[in-house]
C-alpha positions in Angstrom: 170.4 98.4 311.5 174.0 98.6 312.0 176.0 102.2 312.1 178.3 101.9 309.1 174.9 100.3 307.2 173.1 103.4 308.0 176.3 105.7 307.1 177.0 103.9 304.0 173.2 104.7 302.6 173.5 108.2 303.6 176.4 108.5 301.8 175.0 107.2 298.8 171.5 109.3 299.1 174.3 112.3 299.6 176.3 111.1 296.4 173.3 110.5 294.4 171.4 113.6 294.8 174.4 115.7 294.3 175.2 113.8 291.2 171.4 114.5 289.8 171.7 118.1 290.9 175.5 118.9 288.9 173.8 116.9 285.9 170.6 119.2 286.8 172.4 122.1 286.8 174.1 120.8 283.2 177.6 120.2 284.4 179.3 116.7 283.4 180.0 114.7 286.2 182.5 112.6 284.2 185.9 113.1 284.2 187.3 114.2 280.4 188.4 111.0 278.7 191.5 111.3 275.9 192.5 108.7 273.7 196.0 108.6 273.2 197.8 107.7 270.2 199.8 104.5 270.7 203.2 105.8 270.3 205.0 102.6 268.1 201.9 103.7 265.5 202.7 107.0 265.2 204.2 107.2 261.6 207.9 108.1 261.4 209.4 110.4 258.3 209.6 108.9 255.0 212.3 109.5 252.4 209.5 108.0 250.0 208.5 110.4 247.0 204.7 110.5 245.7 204.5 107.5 242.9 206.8 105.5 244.7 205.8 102.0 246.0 203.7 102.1 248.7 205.0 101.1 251.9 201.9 99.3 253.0 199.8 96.6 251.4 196.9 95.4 252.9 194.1 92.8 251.7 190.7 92.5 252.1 188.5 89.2 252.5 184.9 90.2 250.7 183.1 87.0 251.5 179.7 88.1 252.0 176.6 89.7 250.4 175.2 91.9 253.4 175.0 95.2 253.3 176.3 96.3 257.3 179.5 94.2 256.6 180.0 95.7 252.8 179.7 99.0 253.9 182.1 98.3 257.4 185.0 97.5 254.9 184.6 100.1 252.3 184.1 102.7 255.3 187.4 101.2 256.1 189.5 101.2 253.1 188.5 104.6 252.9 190.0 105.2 256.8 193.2 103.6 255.0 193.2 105.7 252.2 192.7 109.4 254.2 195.6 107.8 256.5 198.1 106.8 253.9 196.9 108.4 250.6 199.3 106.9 247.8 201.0 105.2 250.7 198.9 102.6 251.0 198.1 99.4 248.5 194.9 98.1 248.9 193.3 94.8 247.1 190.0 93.1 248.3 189.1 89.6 247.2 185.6 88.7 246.3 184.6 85.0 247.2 181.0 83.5 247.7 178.4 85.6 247.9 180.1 89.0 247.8 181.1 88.3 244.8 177.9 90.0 243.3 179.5 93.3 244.4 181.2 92.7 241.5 179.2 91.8 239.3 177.5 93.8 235.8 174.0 92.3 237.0 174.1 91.1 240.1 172.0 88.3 241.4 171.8 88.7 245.0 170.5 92.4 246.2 173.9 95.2 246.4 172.8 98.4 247.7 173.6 101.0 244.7 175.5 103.2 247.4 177.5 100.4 247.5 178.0 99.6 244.1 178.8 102.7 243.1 181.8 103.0 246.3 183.4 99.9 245.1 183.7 101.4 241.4 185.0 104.9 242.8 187.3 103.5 244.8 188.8 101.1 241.5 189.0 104.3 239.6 190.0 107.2 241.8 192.3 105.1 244.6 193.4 102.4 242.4 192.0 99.5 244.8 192.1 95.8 242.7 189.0 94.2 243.3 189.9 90.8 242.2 186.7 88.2 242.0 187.0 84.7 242.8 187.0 82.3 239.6 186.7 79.3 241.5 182.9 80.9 242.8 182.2 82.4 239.8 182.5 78.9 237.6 180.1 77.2 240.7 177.4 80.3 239.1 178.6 80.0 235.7 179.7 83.6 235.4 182.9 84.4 233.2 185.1 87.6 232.9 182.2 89.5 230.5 180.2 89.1 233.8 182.5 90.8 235.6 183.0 94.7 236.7 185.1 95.7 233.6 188.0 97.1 236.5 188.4 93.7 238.2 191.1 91.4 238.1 190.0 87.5 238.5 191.8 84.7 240.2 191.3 81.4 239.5 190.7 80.7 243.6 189.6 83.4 245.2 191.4 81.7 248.6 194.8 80.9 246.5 195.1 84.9 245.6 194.3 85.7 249.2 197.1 83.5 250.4 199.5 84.9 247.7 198.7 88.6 248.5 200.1 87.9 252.2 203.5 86.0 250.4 203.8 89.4 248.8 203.6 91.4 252.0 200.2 92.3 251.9 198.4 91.7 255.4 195.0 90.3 255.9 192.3 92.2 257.1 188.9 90.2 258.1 185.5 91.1 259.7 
């Protein structure tokens, strides 16, 4: 075997073992990682008072019935809402089969946790849950079917693309 074969596997036997005996002996052999905050995000003073419009708007898409991806966006709107409190609009549109969320007696399975976060957040945070007419005529639902706290729109699509005209911005998993 070569020299520098033979040097380059004792240095990695010598690296190895002195890597298991510092994590051994319990100390970290990783270097301390810090995120840093991306400076352009960092938010700037506001000459906005409480009960004033909120400077951001943003919309969810609600488009499906499974439980991971339900609770993904409501652990989201509430990173929004500890972020911006009042400062912060939020509406989430209901098409196809998330639109059970919504629902007084759904027919797909919502997990109660669930259910009950999407009626806090209407009442305490003020976020529009707005159901999607167009699905809810293809299941023959009306408004008494309906959440009494959300909003309909004939096509669930044609509010999402209206939000945006109004400067909300779209937020999709």
């Amino acid at each position: 075997m070569p020299v520098t074969k033979i040097a380059i596997m004792a240095l990695s036997l010598l690296m190895t073992s002195t890597v298991f005996a510092a994590s051994s002996a319990g100390e970290s052999t990783n270097p301390t990682f810090v995120l840093k905050p991306v400076p352009e995000l960092q938010d700037p003073p506001s000459d906005r008072f409480p009960g004033d419009p909120a400077e951001h708007k943003a919309v969810y898409m609600w488009n499906k019935a499974d439980a991971a991806y339900q609770t993904a966006i409501l652990n989201s709107i509430k990173a929004m809402i500890k972020k911006y409190g009042d400062n912060v609009e939020i509406a989430v549109v209901a098409i196809g089969p998330g639109l059970h969320a919504l629902a007084k007696e759904p027919q797909r399975e919502v997990d109660p946790l669930t259910y009950d976060r999407i009626e806090s957040f209407a009442k305490d945070y003020k976020v529009r849950w707005i159901a999607c007419g167009n699905t809810m005529n293809t299941i023959h639902w009306n408004h008494s079917d309906i959440r009494p706290f959300a909003e309909y729109a004939e096509v669930g699509a044609a509010a999402l693309m209206e939000l945006q005209e109004e400067g909300y911005k779209l937020l999709v998993w």
